[in-house]
C-alpha positions in Angstrom: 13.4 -2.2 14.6 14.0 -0.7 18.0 13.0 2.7 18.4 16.3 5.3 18.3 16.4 7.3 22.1 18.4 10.0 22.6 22.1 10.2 21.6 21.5 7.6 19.0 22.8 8.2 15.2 21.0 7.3 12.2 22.3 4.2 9.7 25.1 5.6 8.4 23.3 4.3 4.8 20.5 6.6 6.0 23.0 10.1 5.7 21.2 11.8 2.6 22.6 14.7 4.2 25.7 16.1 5.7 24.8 18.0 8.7 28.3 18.9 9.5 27.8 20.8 6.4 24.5 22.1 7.3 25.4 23.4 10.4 28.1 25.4 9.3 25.8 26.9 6.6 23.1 28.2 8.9 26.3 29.3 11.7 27.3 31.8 8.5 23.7 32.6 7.5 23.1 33.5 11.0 24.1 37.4 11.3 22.7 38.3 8.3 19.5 36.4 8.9 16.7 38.6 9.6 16.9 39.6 6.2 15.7 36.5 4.8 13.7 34.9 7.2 9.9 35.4 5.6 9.7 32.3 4.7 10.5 30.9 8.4 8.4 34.1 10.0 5.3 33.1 7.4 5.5 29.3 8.8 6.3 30.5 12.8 2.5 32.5 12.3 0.7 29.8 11.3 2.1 27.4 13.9 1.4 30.2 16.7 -2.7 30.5 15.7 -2.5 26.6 16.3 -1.4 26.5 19.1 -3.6 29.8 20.4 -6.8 27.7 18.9 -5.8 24.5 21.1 -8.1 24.7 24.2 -4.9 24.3 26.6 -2.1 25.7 28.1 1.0 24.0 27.6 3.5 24.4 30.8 6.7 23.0 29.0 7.5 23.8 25.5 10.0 22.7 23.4 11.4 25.0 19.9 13.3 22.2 17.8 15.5 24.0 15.3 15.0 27.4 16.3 17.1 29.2 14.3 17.2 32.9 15.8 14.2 31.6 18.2 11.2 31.4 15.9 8.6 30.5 17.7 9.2 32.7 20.4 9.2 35.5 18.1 5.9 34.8 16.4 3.9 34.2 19.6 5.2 38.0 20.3 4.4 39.1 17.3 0.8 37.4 17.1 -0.1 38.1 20.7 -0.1 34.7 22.3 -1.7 34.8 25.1 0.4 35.1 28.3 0.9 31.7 29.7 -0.1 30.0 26.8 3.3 28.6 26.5 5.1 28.5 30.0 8.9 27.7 30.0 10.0 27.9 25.9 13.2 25.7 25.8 14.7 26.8 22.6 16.8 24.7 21.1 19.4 24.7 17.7 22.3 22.4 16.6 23.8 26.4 15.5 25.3 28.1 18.3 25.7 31.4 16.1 21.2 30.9 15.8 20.8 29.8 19.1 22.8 33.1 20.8 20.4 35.3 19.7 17.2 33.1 21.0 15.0 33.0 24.2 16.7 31.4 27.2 16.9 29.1 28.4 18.5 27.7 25.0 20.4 24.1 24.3 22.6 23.5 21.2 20.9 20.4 20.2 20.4 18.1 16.6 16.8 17.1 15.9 18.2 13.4 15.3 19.6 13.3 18.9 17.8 15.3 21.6 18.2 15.5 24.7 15.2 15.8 26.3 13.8 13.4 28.8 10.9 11.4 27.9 7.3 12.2 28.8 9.0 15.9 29.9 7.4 18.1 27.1 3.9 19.5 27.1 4.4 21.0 22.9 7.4 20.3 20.9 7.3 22.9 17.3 9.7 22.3 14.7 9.6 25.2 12.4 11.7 24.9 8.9 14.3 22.3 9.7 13.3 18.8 9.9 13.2 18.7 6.5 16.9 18.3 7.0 16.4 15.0 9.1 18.2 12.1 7.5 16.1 9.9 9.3 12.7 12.0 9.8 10.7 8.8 11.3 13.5 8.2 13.5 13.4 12.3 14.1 9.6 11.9 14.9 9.8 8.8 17.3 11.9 10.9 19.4 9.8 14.1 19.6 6.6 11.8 20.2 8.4 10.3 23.3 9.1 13.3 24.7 6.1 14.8 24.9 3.5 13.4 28.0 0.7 11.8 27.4 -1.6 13.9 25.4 1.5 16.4 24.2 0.9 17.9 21.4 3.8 18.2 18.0 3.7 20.9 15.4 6.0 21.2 12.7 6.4 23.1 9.5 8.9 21.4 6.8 9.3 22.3 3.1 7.8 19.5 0.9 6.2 18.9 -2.4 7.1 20.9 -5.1 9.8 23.2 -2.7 12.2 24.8 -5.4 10.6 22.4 -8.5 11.8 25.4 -10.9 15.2 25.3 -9.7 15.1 21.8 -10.0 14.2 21.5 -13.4 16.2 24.4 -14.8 19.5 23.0 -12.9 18.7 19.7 -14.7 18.4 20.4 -17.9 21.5 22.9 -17.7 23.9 20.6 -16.2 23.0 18.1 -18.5 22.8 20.0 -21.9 26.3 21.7 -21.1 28.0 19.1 -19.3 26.6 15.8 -20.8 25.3 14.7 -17.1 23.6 15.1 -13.9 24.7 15.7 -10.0 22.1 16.6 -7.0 21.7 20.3 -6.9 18.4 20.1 -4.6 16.8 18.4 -1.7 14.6 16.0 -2.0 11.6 17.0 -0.3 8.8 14.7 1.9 5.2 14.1 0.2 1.8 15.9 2.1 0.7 12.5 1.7 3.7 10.5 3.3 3.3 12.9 6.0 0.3 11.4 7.7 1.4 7.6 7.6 5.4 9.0 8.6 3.7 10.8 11.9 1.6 7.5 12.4 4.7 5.4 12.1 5.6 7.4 15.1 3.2 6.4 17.1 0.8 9.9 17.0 -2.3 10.2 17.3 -4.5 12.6 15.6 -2.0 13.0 12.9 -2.5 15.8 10.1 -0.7 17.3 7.7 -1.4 20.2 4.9 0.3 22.3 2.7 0.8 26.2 2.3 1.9 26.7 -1.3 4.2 30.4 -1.3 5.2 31.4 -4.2 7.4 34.0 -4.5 8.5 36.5 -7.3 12.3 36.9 -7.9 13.7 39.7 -10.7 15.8 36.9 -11.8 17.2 33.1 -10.7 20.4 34.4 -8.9 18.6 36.4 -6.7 16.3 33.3 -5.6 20.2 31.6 -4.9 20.7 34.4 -3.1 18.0 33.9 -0.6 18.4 30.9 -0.3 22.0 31.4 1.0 21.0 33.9 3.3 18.3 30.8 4.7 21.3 28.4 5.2 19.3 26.4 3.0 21.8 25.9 0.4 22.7 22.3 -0.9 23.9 20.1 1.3 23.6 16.0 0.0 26.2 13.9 1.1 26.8 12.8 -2.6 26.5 16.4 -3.8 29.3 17.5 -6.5 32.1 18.6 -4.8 33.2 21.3 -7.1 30.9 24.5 -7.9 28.9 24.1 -10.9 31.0 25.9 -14.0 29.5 29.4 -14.7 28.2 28.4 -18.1 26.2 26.3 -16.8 24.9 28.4 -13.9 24.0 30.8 -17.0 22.5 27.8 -19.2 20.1 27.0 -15.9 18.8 30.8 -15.6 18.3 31.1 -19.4 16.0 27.4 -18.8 14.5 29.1 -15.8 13.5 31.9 -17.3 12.3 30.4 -20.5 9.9 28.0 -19.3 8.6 30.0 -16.1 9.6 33.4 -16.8 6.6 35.4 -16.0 4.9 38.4 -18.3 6.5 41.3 -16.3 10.0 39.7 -16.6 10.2 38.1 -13.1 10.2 34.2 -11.8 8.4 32.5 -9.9 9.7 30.3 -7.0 7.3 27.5 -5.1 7.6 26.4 -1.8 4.9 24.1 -0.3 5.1 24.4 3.5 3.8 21.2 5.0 2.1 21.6 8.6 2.2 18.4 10.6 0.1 17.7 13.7 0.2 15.0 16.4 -0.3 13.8 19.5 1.1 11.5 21.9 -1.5 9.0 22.3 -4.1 9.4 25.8 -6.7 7.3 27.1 -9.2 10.6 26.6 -8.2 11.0 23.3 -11.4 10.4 20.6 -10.9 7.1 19.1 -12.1 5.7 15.6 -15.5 3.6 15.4 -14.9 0.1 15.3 -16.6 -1.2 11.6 -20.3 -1.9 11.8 -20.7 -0.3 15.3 -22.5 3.1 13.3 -26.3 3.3 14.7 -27.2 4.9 11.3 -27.3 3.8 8.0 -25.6 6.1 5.2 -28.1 5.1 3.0 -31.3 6.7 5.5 -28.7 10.1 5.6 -28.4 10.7 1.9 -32.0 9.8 1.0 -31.6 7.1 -1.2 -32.0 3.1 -1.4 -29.0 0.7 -0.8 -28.1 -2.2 -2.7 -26.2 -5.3 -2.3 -22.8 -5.2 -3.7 -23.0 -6.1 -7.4 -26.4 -5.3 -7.9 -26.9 -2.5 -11.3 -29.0 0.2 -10.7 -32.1 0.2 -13.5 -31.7 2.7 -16.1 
């Protein structure tokens, strides 16, 4: 399969999600935003003390999905270095977002940038590829932009993001109305991660998780948040009507029953999966080819090796 370049769209078969959609949630969540962005201020930090432990400075940087201008705000507020990052291109398929980002700003998707190839020194992607409808494809694009040796970091929800919800919105909709209709995203593995960055064409690649769980009085206030995110459902084959109030009431009963929490609150979970790669350089460390080890792994732990087969004595 040929590798997508800029411009290009994903297989229409490939559309889990409707970004039209999408977009018009985060344009609406956008004033109101700063209210509920801990998750996406919580992810920005930890991206920020990567790139401040990199022994480099990185003279073109791209922010993918920027929001309000994410990254920029949490080198601020960490202290980044000054010229750690040089020119921060942020960039946002939300115009409403992007106004109130660092210039120089470009209203851009994440499955169809715009920037040149090799013309990035760091590309960040903080909170929003997890949207991608085709996140390889999304991936092959950032890794080409970057120069040799470039460096990608991105933070997407994964793993058991919202498992309560999922459950509880489950078992309502199919108790009180006799089936089921996606209510939440589906959500990337930590351990697709790796071989979805290698796909790519990174090197270096690593992913792991930061598990948030967060406290809510009760289940409409975690619905609450997450419309205030812009992180509200949006499948392409997601019901089209709102889900009947009885049934809203059913799920937050099930929520609370089987997570409900001593104090009366509920826990939420979202597993925050950091991603890291690079775009492949000649001075880049390279695996060991098999056999070519100068020491044996028996001599290091001490003990005596045996053919394959042979039982140790009792």
């Amino acid at each position: 399969m040929p590798e997508p370049g800029p411009g290009t769209s994903p297989d229409p078969k490939m559309r889990v999600f409707d970004r039209a959609l999408l977009r018009r949630r985060r344009d609406r969540a956008a004033a109101s935003f700063s209210g509920y962005d801990f998750l996406l201020r919580r992810a920005g930090e930890d991206i920020v003390e990567r790139i401040a432990a990199a022994n480099r400075d990185f003279e073109v940087a791209a922010d993918l999905g920027c929001h309000r201008g994410t990254l920029a705000q949490a080198a601020a507020e960490g202290g980044l270095p000054q010229g750690k990052i040089g020119m921060l291109v942020s960039s946002d398929m939300s115009m409403p977002m992007l106004a109130s980002a660092p210039v120089p700003r470009v209203v851009a998707d994440e499955e169809a940038l715009p920037f040149a190839n090799g013309s990035l020194n760091l590309a960040t992607s903080i909170l929003s590829l997890h949207w991608a409808n085709d996140l390889p494809g999304a991936l092959i694009q950032i890794r080409r932009a970057l120069k040799p040796d470039g460096l990608f970091l991105g933070a997407l929800f994964g793993g058991e993001t919202l498992t309560e919800l999922r459950q509880s919105l489950a078992e309502a909709e199919i108790e009180m109305e006799g089936g089921l209709s996606p209510r939440v995203s589906p959500f990337a593995d930590l351990r697709d991660m790796g071989s979805l960055l290698q796909r790519a064409g990174f090197a270096l690649p690593v992913a792991d998780t930061d598990r948030v769980t967060v406290r809510y009085a009760d289940p409409l206030r975690l619905m609450a948040d997450l419309r205030g995110m812009g992180e509200t459902n949006a499948l392409t084959e997601r019901r089209r009507a709102p889900m009947r109030r009885a049934t809203l009431m059913r799920a937050g009963e099930i929520y609370r029953e089987k997570f409900g929490l001593p104090d009366g609150r509920v826990p939420a979970t979202f597993d925050i999966v950091i991603v890291t790669g690079w775009a492949p350089h000649e001075s880049q460390q390279k695996p060991l080819r098999p056999g070519s080890a100068e020491a044996r792994l028996a001599d290091a732990l001490g003990t005596v090796e045996r053919p394959a087969g042979d039982k140790t004595g009792r």
